[in-house]
C-alpha positions as a printed NumPy array, in Angstrom:
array([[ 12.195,  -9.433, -12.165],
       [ 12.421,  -5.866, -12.422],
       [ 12.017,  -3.72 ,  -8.982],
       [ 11.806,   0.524,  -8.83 ],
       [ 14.061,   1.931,  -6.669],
       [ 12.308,   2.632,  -3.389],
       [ 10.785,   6.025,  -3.016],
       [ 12.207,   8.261,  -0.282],
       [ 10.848,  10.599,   1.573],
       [  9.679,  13.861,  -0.406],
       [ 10.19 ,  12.105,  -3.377],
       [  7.243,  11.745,  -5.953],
       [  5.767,   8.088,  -5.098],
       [  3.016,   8.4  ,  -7.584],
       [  0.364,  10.948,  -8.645],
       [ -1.656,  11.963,  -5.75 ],
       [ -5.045,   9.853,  -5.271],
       [ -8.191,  11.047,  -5.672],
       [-10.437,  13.132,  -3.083],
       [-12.752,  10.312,  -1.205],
       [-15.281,   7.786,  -2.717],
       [-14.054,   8.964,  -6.711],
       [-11.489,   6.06 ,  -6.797],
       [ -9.862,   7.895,  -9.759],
       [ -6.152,   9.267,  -9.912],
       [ -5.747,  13.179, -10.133],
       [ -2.629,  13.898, -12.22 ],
       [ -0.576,  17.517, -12.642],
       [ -1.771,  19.847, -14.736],
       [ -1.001,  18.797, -18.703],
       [  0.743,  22.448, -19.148],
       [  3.7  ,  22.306, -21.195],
       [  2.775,  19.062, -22.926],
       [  2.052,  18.528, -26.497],
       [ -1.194,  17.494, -28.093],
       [  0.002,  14.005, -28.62 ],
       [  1.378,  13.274, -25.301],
       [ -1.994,  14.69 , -23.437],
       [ -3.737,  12.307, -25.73 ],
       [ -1.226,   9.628, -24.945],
       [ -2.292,  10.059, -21.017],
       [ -5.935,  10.255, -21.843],
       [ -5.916,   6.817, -23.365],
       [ -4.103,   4.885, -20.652],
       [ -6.155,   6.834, -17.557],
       [ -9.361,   5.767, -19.577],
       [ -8.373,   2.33 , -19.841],
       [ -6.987,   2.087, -16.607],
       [-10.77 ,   3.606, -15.086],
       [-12.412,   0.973, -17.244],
       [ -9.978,  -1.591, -15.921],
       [-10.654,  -0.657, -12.262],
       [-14.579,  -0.631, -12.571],
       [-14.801,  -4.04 , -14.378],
       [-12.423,  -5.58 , -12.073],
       [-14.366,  -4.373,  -8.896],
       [-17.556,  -5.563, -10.777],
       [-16.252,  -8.875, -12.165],
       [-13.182,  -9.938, -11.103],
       [ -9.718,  -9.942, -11.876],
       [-10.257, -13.758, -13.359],
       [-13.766, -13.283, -15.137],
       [-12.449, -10.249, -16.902],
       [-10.482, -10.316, -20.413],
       [ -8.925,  -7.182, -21.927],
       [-11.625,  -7.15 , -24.69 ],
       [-14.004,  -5.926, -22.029],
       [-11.454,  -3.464, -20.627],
       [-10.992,  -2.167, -23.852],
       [-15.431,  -2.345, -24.371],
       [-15.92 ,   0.43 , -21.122],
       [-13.597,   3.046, -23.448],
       [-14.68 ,   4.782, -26.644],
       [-11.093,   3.392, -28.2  ],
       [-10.199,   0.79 , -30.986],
       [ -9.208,  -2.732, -29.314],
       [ -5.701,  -2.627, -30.737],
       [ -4.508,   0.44 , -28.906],
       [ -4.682,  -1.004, -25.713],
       [ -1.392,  -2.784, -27.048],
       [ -0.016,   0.423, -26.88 ],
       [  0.02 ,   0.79 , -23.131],
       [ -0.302,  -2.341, -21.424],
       [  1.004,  -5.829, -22.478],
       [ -1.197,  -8.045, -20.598],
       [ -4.197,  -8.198, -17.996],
       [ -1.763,  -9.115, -15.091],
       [  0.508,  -5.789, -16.341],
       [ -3.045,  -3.411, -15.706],
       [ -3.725,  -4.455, -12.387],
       [ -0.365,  -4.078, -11.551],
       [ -0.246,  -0.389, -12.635],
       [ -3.721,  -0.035, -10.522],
       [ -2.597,  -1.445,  -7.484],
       [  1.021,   0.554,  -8.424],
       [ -0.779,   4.019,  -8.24 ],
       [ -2.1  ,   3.885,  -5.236],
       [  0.236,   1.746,  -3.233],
       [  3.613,   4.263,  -4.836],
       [  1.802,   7.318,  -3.256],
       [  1.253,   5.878,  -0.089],
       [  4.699,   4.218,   0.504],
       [  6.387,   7.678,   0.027],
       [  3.736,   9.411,   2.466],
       [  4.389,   6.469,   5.118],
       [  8.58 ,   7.011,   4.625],
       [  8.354,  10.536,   5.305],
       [  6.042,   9.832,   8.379],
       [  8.455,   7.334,   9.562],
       [ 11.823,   8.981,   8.799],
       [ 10.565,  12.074,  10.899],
       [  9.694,  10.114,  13.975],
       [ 11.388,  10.995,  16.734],
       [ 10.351,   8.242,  18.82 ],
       [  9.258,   4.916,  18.562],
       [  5.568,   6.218,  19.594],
       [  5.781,   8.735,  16.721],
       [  7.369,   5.541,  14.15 ],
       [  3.923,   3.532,  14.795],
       [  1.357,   5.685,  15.322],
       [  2.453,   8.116,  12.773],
       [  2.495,   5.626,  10.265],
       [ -0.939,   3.703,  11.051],
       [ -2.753,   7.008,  11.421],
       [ -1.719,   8.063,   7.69 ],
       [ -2.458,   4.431,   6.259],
       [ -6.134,   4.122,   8.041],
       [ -6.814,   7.888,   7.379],
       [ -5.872,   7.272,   3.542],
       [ -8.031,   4.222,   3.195],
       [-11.184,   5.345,   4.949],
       [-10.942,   8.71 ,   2.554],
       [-10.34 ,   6.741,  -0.541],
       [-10.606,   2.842,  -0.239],
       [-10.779,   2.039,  -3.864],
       [ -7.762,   0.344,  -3.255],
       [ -8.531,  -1.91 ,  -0.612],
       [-11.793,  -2.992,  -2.503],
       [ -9.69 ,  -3.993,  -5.563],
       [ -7.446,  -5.805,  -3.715],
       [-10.4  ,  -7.278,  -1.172],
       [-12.312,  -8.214,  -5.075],
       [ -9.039,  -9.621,  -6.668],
       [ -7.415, -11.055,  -3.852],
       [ -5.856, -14.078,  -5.394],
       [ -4.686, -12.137,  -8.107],
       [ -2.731,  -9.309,  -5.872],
       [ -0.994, -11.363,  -3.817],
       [  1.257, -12.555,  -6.605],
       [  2.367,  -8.94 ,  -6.514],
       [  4.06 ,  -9.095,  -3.003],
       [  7.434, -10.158,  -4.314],
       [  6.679,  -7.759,  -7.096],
       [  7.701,  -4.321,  -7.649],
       [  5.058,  -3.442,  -6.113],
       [  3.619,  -4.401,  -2.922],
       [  7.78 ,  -5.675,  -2.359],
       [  8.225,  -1.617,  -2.57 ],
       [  6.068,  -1.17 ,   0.384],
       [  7.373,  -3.758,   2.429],
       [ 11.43 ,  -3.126,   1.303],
       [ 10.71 ,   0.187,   2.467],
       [  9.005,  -0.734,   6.131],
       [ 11.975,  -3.038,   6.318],
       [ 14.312,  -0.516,   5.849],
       [ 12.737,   2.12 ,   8.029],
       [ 12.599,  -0.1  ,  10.616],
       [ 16.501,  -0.731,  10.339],
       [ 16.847,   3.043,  10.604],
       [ 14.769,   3.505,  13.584],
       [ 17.016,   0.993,  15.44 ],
       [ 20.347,   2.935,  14.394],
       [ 18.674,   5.904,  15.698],
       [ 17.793,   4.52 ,  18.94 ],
       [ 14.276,   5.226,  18.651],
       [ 12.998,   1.455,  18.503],
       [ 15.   ,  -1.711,  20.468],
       [ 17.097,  -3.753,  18.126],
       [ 14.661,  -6.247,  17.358],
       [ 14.395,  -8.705,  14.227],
       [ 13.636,  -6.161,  11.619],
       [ 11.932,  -8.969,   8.868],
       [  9.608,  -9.926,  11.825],
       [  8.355,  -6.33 ,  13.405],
       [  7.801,  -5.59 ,   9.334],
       [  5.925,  -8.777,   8.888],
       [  3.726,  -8.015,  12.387],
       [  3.632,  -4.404,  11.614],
       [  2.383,  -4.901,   8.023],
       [  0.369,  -7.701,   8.648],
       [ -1.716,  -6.144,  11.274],
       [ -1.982,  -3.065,   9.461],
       [ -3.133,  -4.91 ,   5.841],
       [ -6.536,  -6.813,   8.154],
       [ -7.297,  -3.589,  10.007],
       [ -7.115,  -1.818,   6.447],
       [ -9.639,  -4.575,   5.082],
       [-12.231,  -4.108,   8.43 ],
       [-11.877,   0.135,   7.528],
       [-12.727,  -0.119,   3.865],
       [-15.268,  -2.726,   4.708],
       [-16.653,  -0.787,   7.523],
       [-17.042,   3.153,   6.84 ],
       [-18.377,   3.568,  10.57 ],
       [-15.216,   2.909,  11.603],
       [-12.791,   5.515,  13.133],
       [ -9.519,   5.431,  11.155],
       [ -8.128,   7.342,  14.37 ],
       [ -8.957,   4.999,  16.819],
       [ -7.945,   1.672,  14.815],
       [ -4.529,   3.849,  14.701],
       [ -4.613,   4.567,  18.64 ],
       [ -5.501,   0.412,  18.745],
       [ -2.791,  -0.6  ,  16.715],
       [ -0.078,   1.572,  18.22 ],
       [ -0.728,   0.294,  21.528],
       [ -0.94 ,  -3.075,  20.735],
       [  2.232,  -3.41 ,  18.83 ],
       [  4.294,  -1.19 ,  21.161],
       [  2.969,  -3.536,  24.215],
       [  4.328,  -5.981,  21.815],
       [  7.916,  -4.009,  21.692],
       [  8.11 ,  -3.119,  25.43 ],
       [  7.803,  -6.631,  26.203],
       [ 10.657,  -7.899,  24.249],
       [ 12.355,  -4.684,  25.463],
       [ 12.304,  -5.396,  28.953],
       [ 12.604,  -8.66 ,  29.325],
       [  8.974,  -9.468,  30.177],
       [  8.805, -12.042,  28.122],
       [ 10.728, -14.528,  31.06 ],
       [  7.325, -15.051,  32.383],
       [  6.08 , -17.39 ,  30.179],
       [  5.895, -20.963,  30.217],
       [  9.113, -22.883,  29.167],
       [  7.962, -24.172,  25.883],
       [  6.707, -20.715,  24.97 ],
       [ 10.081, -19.16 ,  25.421],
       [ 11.583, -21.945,  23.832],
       [ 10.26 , -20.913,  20.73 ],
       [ 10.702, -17.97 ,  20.634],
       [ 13.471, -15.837,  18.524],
       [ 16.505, -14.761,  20.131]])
């Protein structure tokens, strides 16, 4: 299947998200571009809007593209145009949002200059973006089934490639122990996804403190392994443990 290159840090992810609670995408300017091309992007942000409020409503499952294509003012065929299937327009939801955020978290991560910097840095930009904007997280929360085929996709693979990878850079700089990469990202992803779903399902909550919580949980977690802590516990814990 067909994977993006990874974004990098200060490279364009995606077009920035909206300000909070609009759960729309703001795009540049349309300077410079012709009539037909501002037209062309008019089309596929309106059917992508539609897409997002029917499949919040509905469900990814319940809806078909004729009722995408009913919440726009255009003719059925042109949705053709854009998108090839129903799968293909939750994919470019779930792409806009989760893009923009992967190249925000790289550039958090590949400035770190310690490992307290690597986590906290990372979690405090993920909560913060979710309890400003959690469209996201309630289209994913609504079509979970659905979005979890995109994992190994080019999309939420992106996101995970790219923790992966920063990870493996923060151990050649020294900055975090030279642990099992695949299983920090799993922990590290993991525990941010269900604290993501408790902040868009809970506005009270303090995106800043669910960072501080997180941070000191999972470098407990690293110190442990670090030094050697882990010798304390009972045989057939240790025995399962990876080396």
């Amino acid at each position: 299947m067909r994977r993006r290159p990874l974004p990098t840090a200060g490279s364009a992810g995606g077009p920035p998200l909206s300000p909070a609670g609009r759960g729309t995408v703001e795009r540049p300017a349309a300077a410079g571009l012709s009539r037909r091309a501002r037209n062309k992007q008019a089309n596929r942000d309106a059917i992508l809007a539609a897409a997002q409020r029917v499949f919040l409503e509905r469900g990814f499952e319940a809806v078909t593209i004729r009722d995408v294509v009913r919440e726009t003012p255009l003719a059925s065929g042109t949705f053709y145009n854009y998108f090839r299937t129903k799968e293909d327009l939750l994919r470019a939801l779930v792409e806009e949002h989760v893009l923009s955020l992967t190249t925000e978290l790289r550039r958090v991560r590949g400035a770190a200059r310690s490992l307290d910097e690597f986590v906290h840095g990372a979690y405090l930009a993920a909560f913060t973006r979710i309890a400003q904007d959690p469209v996201l997280y309630h289209l994913m929360l609504r079509n979970e089934a659905a979005v979890r085929s995109l994992y190994e996709d080019a999309v939420m693979g992106l996101s995970t490639q790219a923790l992966r990878d920063d990870i493996k850079d923060a151990i050649r700089r020294g900055i975090m122990p030279p642990l099992d990469a695949d299983y920090l990202a799993a922990a590290f992803f993991g525990a941010g996804y269900e604290m993501g779903r408790i902040l868009a399902e809970s506005p009270q909550k303090d995106p800043a403190a669910a960072a501080a919580f997180a941070t000191r949980l999972f470098l407990g977690g690293v110190h442990a392994f670090a030094s050697g802590r882990l010798t304390t516990l009972k045989p057939r814990v240790r025995a399962g443990m990876p080396g």
